[in-house]
N, C-alpha and C positions, 0 to 999 in steps of 0.2 A: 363496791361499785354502785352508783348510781343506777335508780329503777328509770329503766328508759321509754319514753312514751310512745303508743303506736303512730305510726306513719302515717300521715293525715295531709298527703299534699296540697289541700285546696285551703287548708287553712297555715301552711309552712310556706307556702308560694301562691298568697294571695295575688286576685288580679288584680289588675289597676283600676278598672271599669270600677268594680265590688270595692276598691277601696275608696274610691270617688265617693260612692255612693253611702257609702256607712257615715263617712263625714258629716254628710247631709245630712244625716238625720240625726233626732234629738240631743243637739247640741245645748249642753251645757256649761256656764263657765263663772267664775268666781273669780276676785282676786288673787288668790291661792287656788288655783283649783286642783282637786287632789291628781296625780297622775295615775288614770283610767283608762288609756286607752283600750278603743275595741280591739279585741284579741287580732281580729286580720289585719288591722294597723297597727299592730303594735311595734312603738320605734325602736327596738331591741333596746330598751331601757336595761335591761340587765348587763350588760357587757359593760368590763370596763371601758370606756372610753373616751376621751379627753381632744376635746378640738384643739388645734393651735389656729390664729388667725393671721393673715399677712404684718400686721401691726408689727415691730415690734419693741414700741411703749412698756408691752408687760416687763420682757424682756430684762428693757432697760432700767426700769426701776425697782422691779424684784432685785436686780444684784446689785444693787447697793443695800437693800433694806438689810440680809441677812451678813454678819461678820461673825468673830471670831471674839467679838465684846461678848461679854457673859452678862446678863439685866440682872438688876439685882433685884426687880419687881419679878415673881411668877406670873403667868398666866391662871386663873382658876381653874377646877376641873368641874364642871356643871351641868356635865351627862353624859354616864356611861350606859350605853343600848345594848341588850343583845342580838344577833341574828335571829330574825324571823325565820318560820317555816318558811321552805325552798319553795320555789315554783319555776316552771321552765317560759323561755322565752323561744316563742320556736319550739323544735324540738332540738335544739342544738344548745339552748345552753341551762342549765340548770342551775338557778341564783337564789342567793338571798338578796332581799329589796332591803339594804340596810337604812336609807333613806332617800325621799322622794320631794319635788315642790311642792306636794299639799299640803305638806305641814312644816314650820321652823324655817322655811325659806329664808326671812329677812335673818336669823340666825346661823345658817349657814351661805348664806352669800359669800362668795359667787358659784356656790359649789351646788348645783339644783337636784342631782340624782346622783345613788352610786349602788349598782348592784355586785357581789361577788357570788362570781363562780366559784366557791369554795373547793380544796381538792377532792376529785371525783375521778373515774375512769372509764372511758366508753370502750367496747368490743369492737375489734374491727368487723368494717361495713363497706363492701365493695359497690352495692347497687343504690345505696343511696347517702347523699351529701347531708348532714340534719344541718341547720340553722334557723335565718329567718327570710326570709322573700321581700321583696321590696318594697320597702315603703319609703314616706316621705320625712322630713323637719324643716324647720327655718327659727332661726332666730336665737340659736347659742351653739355651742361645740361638743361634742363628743371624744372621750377619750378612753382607746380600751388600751391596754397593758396586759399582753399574755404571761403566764410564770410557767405554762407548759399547754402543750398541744398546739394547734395551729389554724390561723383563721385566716379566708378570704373573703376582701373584701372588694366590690364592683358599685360603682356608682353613676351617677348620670354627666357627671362632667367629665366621662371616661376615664376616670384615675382608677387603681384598683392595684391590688398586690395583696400576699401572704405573708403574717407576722406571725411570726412566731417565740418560742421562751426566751425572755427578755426583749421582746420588740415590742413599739408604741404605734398606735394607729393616733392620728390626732386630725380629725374630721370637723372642719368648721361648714355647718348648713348654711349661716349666715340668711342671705335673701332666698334659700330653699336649695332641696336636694332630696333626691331617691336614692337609697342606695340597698344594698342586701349584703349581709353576713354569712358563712358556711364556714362549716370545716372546710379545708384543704382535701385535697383528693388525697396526698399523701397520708393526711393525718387520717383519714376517713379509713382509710383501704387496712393502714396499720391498728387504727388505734391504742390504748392508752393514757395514760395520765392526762389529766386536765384541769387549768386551773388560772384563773382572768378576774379583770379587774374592770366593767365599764362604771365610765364619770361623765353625765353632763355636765359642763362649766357654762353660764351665763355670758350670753353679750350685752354690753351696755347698748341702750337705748343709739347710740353714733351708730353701732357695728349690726345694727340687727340685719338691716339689709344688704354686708357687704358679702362681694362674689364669694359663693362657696370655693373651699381649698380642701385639701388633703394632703397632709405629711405623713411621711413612711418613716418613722424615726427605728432605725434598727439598734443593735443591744450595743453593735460596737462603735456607736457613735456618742454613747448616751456614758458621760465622765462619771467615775467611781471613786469619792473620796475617800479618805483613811481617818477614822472618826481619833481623837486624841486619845493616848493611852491605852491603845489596842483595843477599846472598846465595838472595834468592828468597822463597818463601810455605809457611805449611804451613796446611790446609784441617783444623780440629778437630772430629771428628765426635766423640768423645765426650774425658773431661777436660779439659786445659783449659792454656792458655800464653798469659801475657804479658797475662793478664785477661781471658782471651778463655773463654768452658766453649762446648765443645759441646753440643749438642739431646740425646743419647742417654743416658737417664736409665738407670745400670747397676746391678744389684747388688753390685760389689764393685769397688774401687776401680781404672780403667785411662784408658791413653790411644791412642787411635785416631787418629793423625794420616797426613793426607797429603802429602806435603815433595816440590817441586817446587825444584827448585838450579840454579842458574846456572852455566855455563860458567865452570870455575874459580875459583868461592868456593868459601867453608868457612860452616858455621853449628853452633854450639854449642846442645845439646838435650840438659840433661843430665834424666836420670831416676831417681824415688829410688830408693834403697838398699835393697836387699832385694826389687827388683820384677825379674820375669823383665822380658828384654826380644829384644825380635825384629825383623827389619825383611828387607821384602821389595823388591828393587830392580827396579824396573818397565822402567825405559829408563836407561841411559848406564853409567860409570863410576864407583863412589863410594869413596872412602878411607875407612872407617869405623875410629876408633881405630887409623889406623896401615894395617890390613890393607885394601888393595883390592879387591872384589867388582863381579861382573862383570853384566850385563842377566840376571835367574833365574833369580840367586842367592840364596840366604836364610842370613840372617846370625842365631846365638844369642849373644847377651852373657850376662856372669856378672850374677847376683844383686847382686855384690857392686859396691862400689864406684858411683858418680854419673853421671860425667863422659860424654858423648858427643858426639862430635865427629864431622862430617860434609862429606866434601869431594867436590865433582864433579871428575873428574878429565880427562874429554874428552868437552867437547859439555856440553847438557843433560843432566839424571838425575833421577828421579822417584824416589821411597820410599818405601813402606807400612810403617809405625813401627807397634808395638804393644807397650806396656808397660801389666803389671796387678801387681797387688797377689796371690802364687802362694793356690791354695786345698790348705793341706796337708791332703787327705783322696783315702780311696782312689777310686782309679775304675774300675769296670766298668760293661764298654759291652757290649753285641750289637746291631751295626748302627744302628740308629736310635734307640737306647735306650743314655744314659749316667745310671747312677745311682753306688750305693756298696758295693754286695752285691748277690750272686745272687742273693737271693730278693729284692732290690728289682725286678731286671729281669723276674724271674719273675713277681712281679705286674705289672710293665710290661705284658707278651706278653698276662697272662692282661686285664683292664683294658680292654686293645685290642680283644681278641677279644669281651668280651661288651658291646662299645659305647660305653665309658665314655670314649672320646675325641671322641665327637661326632659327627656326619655333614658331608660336604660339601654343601654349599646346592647347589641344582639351578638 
């Protein structure tokens, strides 16, 4: 079990006034600039989360990229990471920061952040909700993916709902949004297992400013294919294998799959050419093109080349796949704010500040 930090409501359910104001001050920003936000803003960077956008362009061209052709180019494997020391986001979620857009950005395009809540278990807790408090983003999507426990989420365009093991939150900020994360009251009261995946995914420079959305993708909507040769399943939440499209309607072309492998198969995934690709190993052993990676590791393949090949090597092994179509444009971020230029973030900050992101429903 996870050491749980003390109860510190003013910094778990920061105000909006205090968070106006920290903005303001010493603002700094890069073309990369690393992701720092101040702790009472902080955009729950740690959760898995994955926006989808109205668009859906991604959609469509994600499912033709991947087939059932096998490339006879690989992909390279050209960085395997391990999981950092954990840090908590909130007091609700406990993550490792496995990568952020301060660093490697144009290398993982369109993919900007992903934190895992690695498996962990909270005590039940009847008098208090852990999570994070409100705060603000604009100008890419968030996607969390629970694999246990249960999270609510409330926002300012009044969408809001409880996901839980195998549910997808897919949160596009777009032209901006506040929203806050918690346990579920259920999950709180009981507690229990816990264990999440958030993903920022990048908008192209067209999308930065479209209306914020919010999809509820639940488990039983999200298709389960049957990998060849009994080598196991992979769960499609957004593009698309074997005929199968995910629910997660994107703006820009990728594939979000869950790959679950069998004790000593192999299964072939190849992905197109020229698409970054990334893949997070959840539990076991996996041979990825050759190179073996270990339980929270995170694997970067080249751009180049098709081919990937995937083998469990001892036991069971789980995968978090994510390949997209890169967005070659620049990015600058402060905190919770990824656009394309300073003075976009600058009117980000200022935007925020005089309300134009909305209020949270009461």
């Amino acid at each position: 079990m996870v050491s749980e930090p003390p109860l510190i409501p003013s910094i778990v359910r920061p105000d909006i006034r205090s968070m106006q104001t920290l903005l303001l001050e010493g603002i700094t920003m890069t073309a990369t600039t690393s992701h720092t936000p101040n702790t009472s803003v902080n955009p729950m960077s740690g959760l898995a989360t994955a926006p989808g956008g109205a668009a859906t362009a991604g959609n469509a061209a994600a499912s033709g990229a991947t087939t059932t052709d096998i490339a006879t180019t690989p992909k390279a494997v050209i960085h395997v990471g391990d999981k950092p020391p954990r840090h908590w986001v909130g007091d609700g979620f406990p993550v490792h920061g496995m990568f952020d857009y301060g660093q490697g950005a144009d290398q993982r395009s369109p993919f900007l952040l992903m934190d895992y809540a690695a498996p962990t278990s909270f005590t039940p807790n009847s008098g208090h909700r852990r999570g994070v408090g409100a705060h603000p983003h604009r100008g890419f999507e968030t996607v969390t993916i629970v694999y246990d426990g249960e999270v609510e989420h409330r926002d300012s365009t009044g969408a809001g709902g409880v996901i839980g093991a195998g549910d997808v939150q897919w949160m596009t900020a777009g032209g901006g949004i506040i929203h806050e994360e918690f346990h579920s009251d259920a999950y709180s009261r009981r507690g229990g297992p816990f264990q999440m995946v958030q993903l920022w995914v990048n908008l192209p420079a067209r999308d930065k400013m479209t209306p914020a959305r919010y999809q509820s993708i639940t488990a039983d909507t999200i298709p389960s294919v049957r990998l060849a040769g009994g080598a196991g399943q992979a769960r499609i939440i957004a593009g698309r294998l074997e005929g199968h499209t995910g629910p997660a309607q994107t703006h820009t072309p990728m594939n979000v799959w869950d790959v679950r492998l069998s004790a000593g198969t192999e299964a072939k995934l190849p992905q197109p050419a020229g698409w970054t690709t990334l893949l997070l190993v959840q539990a076991g052993t996996v041979r990825v093109n050759g190179h073996a990676v270990g339980e929270g590791q995170l694997v970067t393949l080249t751009r180049e080349g098709s081919g990937l090949t995937l083998e469990a090597l001892d036991g069971d092994a789980r995968v978090l796949l994510l390949a997209g179509e890169p967005i070659d444009e620049p990015v600058v971020g402060h905190g919770p704010f990824v656009m394309n230029s300073r003075d976009e973030i600058r009117q980000a900050i200022a935007d925020f500040n005089s309300g134009r992101f909305g209020n949270m429903p009461r």
